[in-house]
C-alpha positions in Angstrom: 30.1 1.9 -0.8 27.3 -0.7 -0.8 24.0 -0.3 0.8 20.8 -2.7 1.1 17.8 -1.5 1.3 14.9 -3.9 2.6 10.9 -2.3 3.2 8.1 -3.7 5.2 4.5 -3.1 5.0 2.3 -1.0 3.5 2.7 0.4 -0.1 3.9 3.6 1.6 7.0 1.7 3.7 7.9 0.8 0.3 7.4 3.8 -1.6 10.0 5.4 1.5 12.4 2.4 0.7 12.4 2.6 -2.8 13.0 7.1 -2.3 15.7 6.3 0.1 17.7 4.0 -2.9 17.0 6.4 -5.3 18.5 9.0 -3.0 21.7 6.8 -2.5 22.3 5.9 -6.1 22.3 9.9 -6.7 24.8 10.5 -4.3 27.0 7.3 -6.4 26.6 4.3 -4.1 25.7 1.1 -5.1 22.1 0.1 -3.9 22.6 -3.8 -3.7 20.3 -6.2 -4.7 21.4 -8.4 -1.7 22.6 -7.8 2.1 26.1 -10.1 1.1 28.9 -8.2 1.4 27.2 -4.8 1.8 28.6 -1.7 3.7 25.7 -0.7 5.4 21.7 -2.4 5.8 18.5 0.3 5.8 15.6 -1.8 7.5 12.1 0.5 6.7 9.3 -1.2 9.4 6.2 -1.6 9.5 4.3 -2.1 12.7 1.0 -2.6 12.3 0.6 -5.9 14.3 2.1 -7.5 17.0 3.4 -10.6 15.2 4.8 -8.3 12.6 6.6 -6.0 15.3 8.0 -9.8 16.2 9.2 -10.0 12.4 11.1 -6.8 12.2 13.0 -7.2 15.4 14.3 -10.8 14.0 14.9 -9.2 10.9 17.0 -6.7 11.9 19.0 -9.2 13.8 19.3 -11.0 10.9 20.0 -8.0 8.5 23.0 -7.3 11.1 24.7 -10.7 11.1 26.2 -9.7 7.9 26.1 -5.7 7.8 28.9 -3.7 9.5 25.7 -1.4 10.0 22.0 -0.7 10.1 19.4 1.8 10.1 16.5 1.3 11.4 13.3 3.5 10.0 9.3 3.2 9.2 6.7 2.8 12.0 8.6 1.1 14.9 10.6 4.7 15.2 10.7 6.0 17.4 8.0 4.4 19.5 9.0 1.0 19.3 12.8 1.1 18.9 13.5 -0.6 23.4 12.0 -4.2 21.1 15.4 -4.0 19.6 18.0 -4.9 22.5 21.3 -6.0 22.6 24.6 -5.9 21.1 23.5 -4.9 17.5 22.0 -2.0 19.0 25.5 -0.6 18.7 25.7 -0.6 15.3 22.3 0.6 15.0 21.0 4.2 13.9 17.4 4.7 14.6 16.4 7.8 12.2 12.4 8.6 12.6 10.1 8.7 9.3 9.9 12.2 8.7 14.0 12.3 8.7 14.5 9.5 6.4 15.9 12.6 3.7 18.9 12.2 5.4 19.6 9.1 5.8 21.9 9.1 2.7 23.8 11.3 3.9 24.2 9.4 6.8 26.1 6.9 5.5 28.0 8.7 3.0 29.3 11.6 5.1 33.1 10.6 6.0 32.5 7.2 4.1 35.6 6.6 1.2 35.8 10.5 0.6 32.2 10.2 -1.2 31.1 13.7 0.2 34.2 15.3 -1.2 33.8 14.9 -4.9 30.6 15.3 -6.8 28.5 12.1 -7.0 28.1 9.8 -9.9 24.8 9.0 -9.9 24.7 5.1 -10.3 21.6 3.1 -11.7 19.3 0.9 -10.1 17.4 -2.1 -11.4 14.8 -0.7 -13.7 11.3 -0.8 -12.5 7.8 -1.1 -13.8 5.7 -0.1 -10.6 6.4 2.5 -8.2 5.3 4.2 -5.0 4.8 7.6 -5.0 4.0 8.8 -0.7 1.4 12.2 -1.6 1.4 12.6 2.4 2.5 11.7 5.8 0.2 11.1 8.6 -3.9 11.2 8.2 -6.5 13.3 9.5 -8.2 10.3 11.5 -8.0 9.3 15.5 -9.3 5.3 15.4 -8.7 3.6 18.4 -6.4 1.0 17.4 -4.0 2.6 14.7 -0.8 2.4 15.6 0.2 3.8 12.3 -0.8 7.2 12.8 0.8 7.4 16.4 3.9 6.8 14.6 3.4 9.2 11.3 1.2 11.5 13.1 -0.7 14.8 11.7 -1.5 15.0 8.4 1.5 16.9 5.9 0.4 16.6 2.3 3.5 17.1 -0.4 2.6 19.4 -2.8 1.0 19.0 -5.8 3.7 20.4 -8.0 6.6 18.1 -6.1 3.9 15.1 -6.2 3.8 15.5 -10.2 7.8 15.9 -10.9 8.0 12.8 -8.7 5.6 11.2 -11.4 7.4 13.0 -14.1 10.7 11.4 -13.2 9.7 8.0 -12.9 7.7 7.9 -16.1 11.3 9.3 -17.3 12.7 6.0 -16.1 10.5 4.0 -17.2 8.2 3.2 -14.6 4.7 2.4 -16.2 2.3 2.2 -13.0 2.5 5.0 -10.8 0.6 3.9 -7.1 -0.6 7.1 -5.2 0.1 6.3 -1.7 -0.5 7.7 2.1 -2.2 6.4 5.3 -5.8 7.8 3.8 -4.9 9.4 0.7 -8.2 11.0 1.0 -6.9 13.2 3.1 -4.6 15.0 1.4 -5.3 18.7 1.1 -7.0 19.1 4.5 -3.7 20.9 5.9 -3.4 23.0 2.7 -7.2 24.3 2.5 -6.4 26.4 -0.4 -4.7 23.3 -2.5 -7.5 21.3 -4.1 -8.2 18.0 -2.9 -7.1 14.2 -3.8 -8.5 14.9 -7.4 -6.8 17.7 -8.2 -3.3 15.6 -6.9 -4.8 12.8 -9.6 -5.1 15.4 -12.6 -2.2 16.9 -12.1 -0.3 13.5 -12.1 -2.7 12.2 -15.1 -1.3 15.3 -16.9 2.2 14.1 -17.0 3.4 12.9 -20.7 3.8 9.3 -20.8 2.9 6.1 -21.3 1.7 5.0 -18.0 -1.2 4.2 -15.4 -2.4 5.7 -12.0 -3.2 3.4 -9.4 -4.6 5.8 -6.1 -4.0 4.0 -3.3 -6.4 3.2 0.3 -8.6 6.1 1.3 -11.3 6.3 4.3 -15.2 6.2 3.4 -15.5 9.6 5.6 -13.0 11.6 4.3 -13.9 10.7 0.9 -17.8 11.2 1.5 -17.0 15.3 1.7 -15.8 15.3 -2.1 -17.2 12.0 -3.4 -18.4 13.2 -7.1 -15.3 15.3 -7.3 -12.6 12.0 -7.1 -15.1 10.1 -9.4 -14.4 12.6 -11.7 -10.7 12.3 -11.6 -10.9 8.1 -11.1 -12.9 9.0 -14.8 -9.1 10.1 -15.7 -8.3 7.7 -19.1 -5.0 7.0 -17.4 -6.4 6.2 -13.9 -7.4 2.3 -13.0 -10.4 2.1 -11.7 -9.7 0.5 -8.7 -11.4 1.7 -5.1 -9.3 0.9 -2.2 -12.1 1.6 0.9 -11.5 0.2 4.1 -14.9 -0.8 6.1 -13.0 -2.7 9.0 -16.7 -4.1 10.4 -20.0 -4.5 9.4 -21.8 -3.3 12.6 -22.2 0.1 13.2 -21.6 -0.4 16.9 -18.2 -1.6 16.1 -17.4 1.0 13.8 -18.4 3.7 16.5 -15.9 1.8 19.5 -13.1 1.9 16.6 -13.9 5.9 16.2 -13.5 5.3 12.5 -16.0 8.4 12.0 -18.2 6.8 9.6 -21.4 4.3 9.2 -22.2 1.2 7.6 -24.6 3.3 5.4 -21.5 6.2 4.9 -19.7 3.2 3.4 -22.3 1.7 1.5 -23.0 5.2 0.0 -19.5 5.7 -1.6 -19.4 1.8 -3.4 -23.2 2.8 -4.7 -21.7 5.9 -6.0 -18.7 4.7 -7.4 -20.3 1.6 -9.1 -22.7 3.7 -10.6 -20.2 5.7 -12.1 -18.0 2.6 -12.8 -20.2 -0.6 -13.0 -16.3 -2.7 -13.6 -14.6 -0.9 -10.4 -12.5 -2.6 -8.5 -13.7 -2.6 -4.8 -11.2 -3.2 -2.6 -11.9 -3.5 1.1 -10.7 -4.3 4.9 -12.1 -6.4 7.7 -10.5 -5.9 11.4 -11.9 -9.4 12.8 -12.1 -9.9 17.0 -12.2 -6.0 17.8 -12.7 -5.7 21.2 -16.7 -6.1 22.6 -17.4 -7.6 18.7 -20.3 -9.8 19.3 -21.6 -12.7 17.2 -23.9 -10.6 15.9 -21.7 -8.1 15.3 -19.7 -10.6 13.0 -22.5 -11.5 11.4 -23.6 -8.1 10.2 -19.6 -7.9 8.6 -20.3 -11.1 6.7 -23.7 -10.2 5.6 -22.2 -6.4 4.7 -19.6 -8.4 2.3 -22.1 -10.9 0.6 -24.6 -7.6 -0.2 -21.2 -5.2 -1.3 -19.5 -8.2 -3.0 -16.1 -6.5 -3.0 -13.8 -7.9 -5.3 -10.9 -7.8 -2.9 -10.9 -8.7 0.8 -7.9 -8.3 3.5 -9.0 -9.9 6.6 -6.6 -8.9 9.5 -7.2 -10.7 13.3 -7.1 -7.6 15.7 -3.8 -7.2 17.5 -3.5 -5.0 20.6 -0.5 -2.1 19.7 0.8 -0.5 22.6 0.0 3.2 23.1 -3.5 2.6 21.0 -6.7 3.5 23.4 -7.8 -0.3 22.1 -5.1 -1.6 24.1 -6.5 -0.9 27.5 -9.7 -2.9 25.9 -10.7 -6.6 27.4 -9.6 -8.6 24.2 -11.9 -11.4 22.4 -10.4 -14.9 23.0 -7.7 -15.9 20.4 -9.9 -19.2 19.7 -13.3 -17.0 18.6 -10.9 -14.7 16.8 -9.8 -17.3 14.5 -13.2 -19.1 14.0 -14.8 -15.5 12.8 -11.2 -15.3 10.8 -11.6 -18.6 8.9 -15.6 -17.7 8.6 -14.8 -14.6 6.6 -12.1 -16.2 5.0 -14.4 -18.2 3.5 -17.3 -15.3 2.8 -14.5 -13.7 1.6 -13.8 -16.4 -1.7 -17.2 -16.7 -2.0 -18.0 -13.2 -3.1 -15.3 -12.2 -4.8 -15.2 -15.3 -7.0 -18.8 -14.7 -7.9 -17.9 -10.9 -8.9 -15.0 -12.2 -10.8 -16.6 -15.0 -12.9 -18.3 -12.2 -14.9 -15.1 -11.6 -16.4 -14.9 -14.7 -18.2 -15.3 -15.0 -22.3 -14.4 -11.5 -22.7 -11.3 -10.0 -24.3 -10.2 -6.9 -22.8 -6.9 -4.4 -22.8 -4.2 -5.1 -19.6 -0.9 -3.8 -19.2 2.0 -6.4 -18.2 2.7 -5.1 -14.9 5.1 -8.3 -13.1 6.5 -11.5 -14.0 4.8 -15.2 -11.8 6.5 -18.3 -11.8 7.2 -20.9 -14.1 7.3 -18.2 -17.1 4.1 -16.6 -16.1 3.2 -12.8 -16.1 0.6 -10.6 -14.1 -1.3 -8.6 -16.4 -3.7 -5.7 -15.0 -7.8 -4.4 -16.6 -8.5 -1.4 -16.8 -10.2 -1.8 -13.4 -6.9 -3.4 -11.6 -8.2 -6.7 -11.8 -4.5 -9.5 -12.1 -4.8 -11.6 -15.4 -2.7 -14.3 -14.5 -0.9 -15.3 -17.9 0.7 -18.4 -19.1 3.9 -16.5 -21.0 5.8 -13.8 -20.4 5.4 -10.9 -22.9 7.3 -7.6 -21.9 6.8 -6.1 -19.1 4.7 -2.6 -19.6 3.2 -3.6 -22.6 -0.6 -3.3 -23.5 -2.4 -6.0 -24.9 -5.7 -7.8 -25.3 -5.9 -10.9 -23.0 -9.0 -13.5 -23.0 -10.1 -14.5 -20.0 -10.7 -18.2 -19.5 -11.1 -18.5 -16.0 -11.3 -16.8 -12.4 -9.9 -18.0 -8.7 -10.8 -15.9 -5.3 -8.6 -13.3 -6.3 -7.2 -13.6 -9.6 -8.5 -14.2 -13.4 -6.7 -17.1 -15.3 -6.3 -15.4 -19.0 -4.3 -16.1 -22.3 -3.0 -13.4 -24.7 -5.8 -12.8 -27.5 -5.3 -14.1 -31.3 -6.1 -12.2 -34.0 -9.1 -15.2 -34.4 -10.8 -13.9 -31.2 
């Protein structure tokens, strides 16, 4: 049996996707590397704006022009899953993300005898990176998530399952390990006797191996409660120190008709603190653009909020209306001014991360090879998470010392160092 296995999304979609192919290449089938001449397509969705809801329906249709059969998982299960009509639908299992564990089983059961003798486990395509979901759901209630309707509550994995997760991939020789969840901060706060997110990181960080932890996005306020904690794991020699800390607006106003349960200040607090620790982190940030009742002075106060923070990475995303979502039901800000503030922080955006980035050049520092660019190019990553983009390919996973020559918006421009420099 042949299955394909395609993920949307967030880092988590693809952590699920990547779990639900390990899980079919232990029970022996083939996980193709294409959707020709498969048995069966697994579509994991993501959902988080309307254009993208769009994108998964015509996907699917696609996916089941050439698959006998498709399941359907991720965010637009089961909330979403009257978008996908007509006569595909037949063909079409729906299985909702907490039940993704047996979805192998699925499409084995009765399938060429497969249940009936033991399994040959069958390997995939070796990887360098993976996702590694610590929890499902988050703690939060913002107005306009549509993510956490569909993942709901909060249900951390343990702590001893999270590190033989890292322990088996290290064992396949996976070399960054990305922590992942809808606010991985919140792990822990339905297990009040577990520890916290730093404990989860130690725990991984005390796996053997040659390898890197990369802790994926977390919100200011849940982090706020156990701030000097996490720096103290993020101090970890094996984790990047890389802050992914979504701020989503610039005006406190905003941030209070979002219900994102923190201030301005709240978020300035945990950058001071973490660049203290960490003058070379590697802020990371999001900016929801067009919410709702934002004002021009409202936008304003997120563009002066990223020129003061300077974060080194910004996703702008224009605010999309999800049904379900209390935001929804909210007059929405013309399409037109949406896109002006867009391009306006697009370019705010460039600005201040290029000036954060051209401290980097001159020096010589250690990377790991994490992904091969184009025309013979390779992705190497700082200590602080920062892409070295360079001009040969050495292997992937290694550690060397590159020299930056140069910096873009979002990337460095480096060479491997010679023994001269």
């Amino acid at each position: 049996m042949r299955v394909y296995v395609e993920s949307f999304g967030c880092a988590q979609n693809h952590g699920e996707g990547s779990a639900i192919a390990r899980d079919l290449a232990a029970r022996g089938v083939a996980v193709a590397p294409t959707v020709d001449g498969v048995d069966a397509a697994v579509l994991v969705t993501c959902g988080v704006i309307g254009p993208t809801e769009a994108r998964m329906v015509r996907r699917w249709e696609a996916l089941g022009r050439t698959a006998p059969r498709v399941v359907v998982t991720g965010c637009l299960v089961p909330l979403r899953t009257a978008q996908f009509r007509g006569p595909l639908r037949e063909r079409t299992t729906f299985v909702p993300i907490r039940d993704q564990a047996t979805i192998p089983a699925l499409l084995t059961d009765g399938a060429g005898g497969l249940p009936d003798a033991p399994p040959t486990p069958l390997p995939l395509a070796p990887a360098v990176a993976e996702e590694i979901v610590i929890a499902q759901g988050c703690t939060s209630g913002c107005a306009y998530c549509f993510s956490r309707l569909a993942r709901g509550p909060i249900a951390s994995v343990p702590i001893d399952a999270i590190a033989s997760r890292a322990a088996d991939a290290v064992a396949r020789g996976v070399r960054e390990l990305r922590l992942t969840g809808l606010d991985t901060a919140a792990w822990g706060f339905d297990r009040p006797t577990s520890g916290g997110l730093a404990d989860v990181v130690r725990a991984v960080a005390r796996v053997p191996g040659d390898f890197r932890i990369r802790v994926g996005m977390m919100s200011p306020q849940r982090l706020l409660g156990a701030l000097d904690d996490y720096l103290s794991a993020l101090a970890e020699p094996k984790v990047f120190r890389f802050l992914h800390l979504p701020v989503q607006s610039g005006s406190d106003r905003v941030l209070a008709a979002m219900r994102r349960g923190y201030t301005v200040t709240d978020f300035e607090r945990v950058v001071a603190s973490a660049r203290t620790r960490f003058p070379e982190l590697h802020l990371a940030t999001d900016v929801i653009v067009g919410y709702p009742g934002e004002t021009e002075e409202d936008h304003a106060a997120t563009e002066r909020l990223l020129d003061a923070v300077a974060p080194e990475t910004v996703n702008v995303t224009r605010f999309s209306p999800r049904p379900g979502t209390p935001a929804a039901r909210l007059a929405p800000v013309g399409p037109g001014v949406a896109k002006r503030r867009s391009r306006s922080l697009a370019v705010a955006r460039q600005r201040t991360a290029r000036r954060r980035l051209e401290r980097w050049i001159g020096r010589t520092e250690t990377a790991r090879v994490l992904e091969y660019g184009p025309q013979g190019s390779a992705v190497a990553r700082l200590d602080n998470y920062l892409p070295v983009v360079l001009p040969r390919r050495p292997p992937l996973g290694a550690e060397l010392a590159v020299r930056v020559d140069g910096a873009r918006s979002s990337y460095l421009i480096g060479r491997p160092a010679s023994a001269d420099d």
